[in-house]
N, C-alpha and C positions, 0 to 999 in steps of 0.2 A: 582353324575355326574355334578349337579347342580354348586357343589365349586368346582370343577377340572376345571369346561369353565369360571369360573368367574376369578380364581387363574391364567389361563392359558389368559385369556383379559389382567388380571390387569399386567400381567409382559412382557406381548407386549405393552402396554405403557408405562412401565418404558424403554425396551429398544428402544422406537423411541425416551423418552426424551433424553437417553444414545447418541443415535445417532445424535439427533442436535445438544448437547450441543457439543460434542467432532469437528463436523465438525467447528462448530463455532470457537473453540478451534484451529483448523489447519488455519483459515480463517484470525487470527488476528482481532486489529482491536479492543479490547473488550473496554466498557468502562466499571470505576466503579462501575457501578450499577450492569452490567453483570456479573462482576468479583465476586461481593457479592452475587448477586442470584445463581453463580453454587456453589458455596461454601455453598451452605446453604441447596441446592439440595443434591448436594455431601452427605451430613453428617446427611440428613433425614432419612437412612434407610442404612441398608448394601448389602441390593440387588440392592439400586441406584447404590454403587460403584463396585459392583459385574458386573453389565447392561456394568460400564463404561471401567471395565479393560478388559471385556469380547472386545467391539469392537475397543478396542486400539489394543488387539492381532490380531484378524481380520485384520485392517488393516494393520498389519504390522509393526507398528512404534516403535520399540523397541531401536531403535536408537535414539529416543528422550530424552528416562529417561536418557540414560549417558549426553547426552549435557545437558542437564537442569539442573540436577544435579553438574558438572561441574560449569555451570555459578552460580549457586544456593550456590557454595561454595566460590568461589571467591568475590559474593556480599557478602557473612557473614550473608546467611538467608537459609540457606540450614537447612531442619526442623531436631529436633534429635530425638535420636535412639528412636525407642520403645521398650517397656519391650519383654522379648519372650512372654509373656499374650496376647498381640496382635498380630494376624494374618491374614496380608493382603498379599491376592492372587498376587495380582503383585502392585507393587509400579507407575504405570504409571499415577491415578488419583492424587498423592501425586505429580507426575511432573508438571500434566498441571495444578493446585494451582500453582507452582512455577512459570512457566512459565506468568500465570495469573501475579500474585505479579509484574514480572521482565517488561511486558510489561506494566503496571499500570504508575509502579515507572517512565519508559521512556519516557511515556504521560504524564506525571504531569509535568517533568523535563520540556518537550519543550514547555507545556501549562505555566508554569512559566517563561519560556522566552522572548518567545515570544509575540508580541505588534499586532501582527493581523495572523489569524487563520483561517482554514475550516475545518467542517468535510467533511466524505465518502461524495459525490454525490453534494457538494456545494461548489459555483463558489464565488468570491468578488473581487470585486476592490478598490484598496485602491487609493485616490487621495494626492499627497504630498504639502507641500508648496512651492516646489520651481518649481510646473507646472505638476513635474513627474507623471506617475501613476503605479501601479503594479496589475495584475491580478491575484487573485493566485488559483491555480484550483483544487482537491479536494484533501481532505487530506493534507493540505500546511501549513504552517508556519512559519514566516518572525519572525525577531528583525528590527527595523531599527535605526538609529542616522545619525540625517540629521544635528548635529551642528557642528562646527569648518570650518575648509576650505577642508572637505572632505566628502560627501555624501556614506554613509556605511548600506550597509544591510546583514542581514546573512542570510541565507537561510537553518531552522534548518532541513525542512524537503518537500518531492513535489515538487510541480515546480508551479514556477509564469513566467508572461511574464511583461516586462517590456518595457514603453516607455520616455525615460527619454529626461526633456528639456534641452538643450546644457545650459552651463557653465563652461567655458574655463580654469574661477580659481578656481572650484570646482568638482574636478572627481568625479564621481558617481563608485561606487567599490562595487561589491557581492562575497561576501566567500559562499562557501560550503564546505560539506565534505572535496573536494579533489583538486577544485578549486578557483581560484580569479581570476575574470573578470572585467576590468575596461574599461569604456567608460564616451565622454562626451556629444553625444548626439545621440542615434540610439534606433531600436526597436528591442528585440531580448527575447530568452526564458533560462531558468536554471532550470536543472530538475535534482535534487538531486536522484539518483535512487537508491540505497541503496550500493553496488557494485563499485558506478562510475558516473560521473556528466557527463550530454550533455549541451554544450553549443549552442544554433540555432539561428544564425543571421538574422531579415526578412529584415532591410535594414539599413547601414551607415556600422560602421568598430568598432569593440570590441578586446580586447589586451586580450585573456584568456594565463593564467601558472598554473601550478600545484602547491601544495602543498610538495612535496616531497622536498627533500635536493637540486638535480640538478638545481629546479627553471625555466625550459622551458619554454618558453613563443610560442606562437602562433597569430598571427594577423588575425581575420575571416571578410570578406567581405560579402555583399548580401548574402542570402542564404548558405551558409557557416557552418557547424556544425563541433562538436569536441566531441568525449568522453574522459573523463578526471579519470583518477585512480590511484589507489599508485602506479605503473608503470612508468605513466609519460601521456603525450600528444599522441593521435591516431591523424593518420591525416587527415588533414581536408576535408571533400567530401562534394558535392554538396547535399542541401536536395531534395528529388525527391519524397517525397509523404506528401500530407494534412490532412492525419490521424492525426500526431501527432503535429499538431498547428491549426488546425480546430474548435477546443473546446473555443477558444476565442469569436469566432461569434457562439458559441450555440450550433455547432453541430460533430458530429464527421464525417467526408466526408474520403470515402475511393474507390480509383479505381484500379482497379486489385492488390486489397492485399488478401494477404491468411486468411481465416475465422478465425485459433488462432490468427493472429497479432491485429486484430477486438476485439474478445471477450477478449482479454488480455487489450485492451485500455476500452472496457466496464467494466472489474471487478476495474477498478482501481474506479469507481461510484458508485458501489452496495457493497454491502456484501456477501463474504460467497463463496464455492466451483465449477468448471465448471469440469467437467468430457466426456472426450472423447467416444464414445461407440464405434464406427469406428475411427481409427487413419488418416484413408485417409481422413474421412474429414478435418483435422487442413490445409491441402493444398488446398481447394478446394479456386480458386481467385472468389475474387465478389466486387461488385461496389452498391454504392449507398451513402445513407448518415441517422442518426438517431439525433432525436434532444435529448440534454441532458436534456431536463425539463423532459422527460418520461424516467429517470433513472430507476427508480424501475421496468420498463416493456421494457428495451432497448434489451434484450435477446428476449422478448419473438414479439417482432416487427421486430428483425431479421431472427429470425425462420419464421413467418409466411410470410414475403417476397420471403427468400429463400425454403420454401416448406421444410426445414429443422426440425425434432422432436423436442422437449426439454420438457425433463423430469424434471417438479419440485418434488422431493423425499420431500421436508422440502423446508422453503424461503432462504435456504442453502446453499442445494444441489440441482446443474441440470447439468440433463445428456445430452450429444448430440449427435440425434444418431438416 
């Protein structure tokens, strides 16, 4: 009886490591080191991978192995066959390695680009030599080339806010994804979003156009925003909440916004999953403000504000609810 409760301990700890590792795995985000430590978990035991294919089925995600696999063939690292000697239950721990490798490879790329950087939950400013500065807020990264008779930054990934000093014969110009914004001297923000770039004016006049074939162009004034995608230019509306340019002075300020638009500007600082347990709450409005130095506990200053639950399962996963 003794080794049935011990056997039966020991493989509820394999499957909670199953469970963080995997959430982590949905959360993005991983770095090197992490990418090595599940691969090493992975391959310590076959009831580690048994734990992992187990809660991949659970939740659902069957839809991953074909995309991964997919991109996995296309990069030219798609893993080969194995003998019929080997047999694995489902192939979905063999995805998220892959997935692992593809997100590694994409961080390295822009960490090799790139001249100034943040991780999750950290703010920097970069000061220029021609007066300029750039803020870039978490998870960001910039190239710049401030030589010739054009001031030029790329914007690989995030979003910075920018306050550039006027120079009449020198435009200041930021590519993203899907946009180019030039101006020669105003305050405004560029938020690379994975989908589709927002351009937000705080004050003077910016020239944004798309990337596409058309070449649209857009003139934003004062407060002024744009989303920008392979489509073309949306047009331009007045910005009407401090949520999402708040984070420059420190904190996130939000008044009558709905608690997911909140917790969605919160995970873009922490790591790891937010799960609904009532859906009515994602609309519930609320007002207040959270300072971003208390990242790692911005959730949990929320909840106790708003009298609202939060389930920490893992530093992962939390439920709301």
């Amino acid at each position: 009886m003794k080794q049935e409760n011990a056997e039966s301990e020991l493989n509820n700890d394999i499957d909670e490591q199953a469970t963080t590792w995997f959430v982590r795995l949905q959360a993005g985000r991983i770095s090197g080191e992490e990418q090595a430590a599940f691969l090493n978990w992975l391959n310590q035991a076959d009831r580690h991978q048994e734990a992992f294919d187990e809660i991949s089925r659970l939740w659902g995600d069957t839809e991953l192995l074909q995309a991964l696999t997919e991109t996995a063939q296309k990069q030219g690292i798609a893993p080969a066959q194995k003998t019929t000697a080997v047999n694995f239950k489902r192939p979905l721990a063999m995805a998220a390695a892959i997935a692992l490798t593809l997100l590694f490879r994409n961080e390295l790329a822009i960490l090799m680009q790139s001249d100034y950087s943040t991780r999750v939950g950290e703010r920097k400013t970069v000061n220029f030599d021609d007066g300029s500065t750039a803020m870039l807020n978490t998870d960001s990264a910039i190239s710049v080339n401030m030589t010739g008779s054009q001031r030029r930054i790329e914007l690989l990934k995030g979003e910075v806010y920018f306050e550039v000093k006027p120079d009449p014969s020198r435009p200041f110009i930021v590519h993203a994804d899907y946009s180019t914004t030039r101006v020669l001297g105003t305050r405004f923000f560029v938020h690379e979003k994975g989908g589709s770039d927002e351009v937000k004016v705080v004050s003077g006049r910016v020239e944004v156009s798309d990337q596409g074939a058309l070449k649209q162009t857009l003139v934003l004034h004062d407060r002024e925003t744009v989303s920008v995608d392979g489509s073309g230019l949306s047009e331009a509306l007045l910005a009407d909440s401090a949520l999402s340019s708040s984070w420059i002075n420190g904190f996130l300020v939000f008044e009558d916004i709905p608690l997911e638009s909140v917790i969605n500007q919160i995970r873009r600082y922490r790591t790891g999953l937010v799960i609904y347990k009532d859906n009515a709450l994602r609309g519930l409005k609320i007002n207040g403000r959270i300072n971003l130095r208390e990242s790692d506990d911005m959730l949990k200053v929320l909840g106790k504000n708003l009298s609202i639950k939060m389930t920490y399962l893992t530093d992962w996963l939390v439920i709301v609810g």
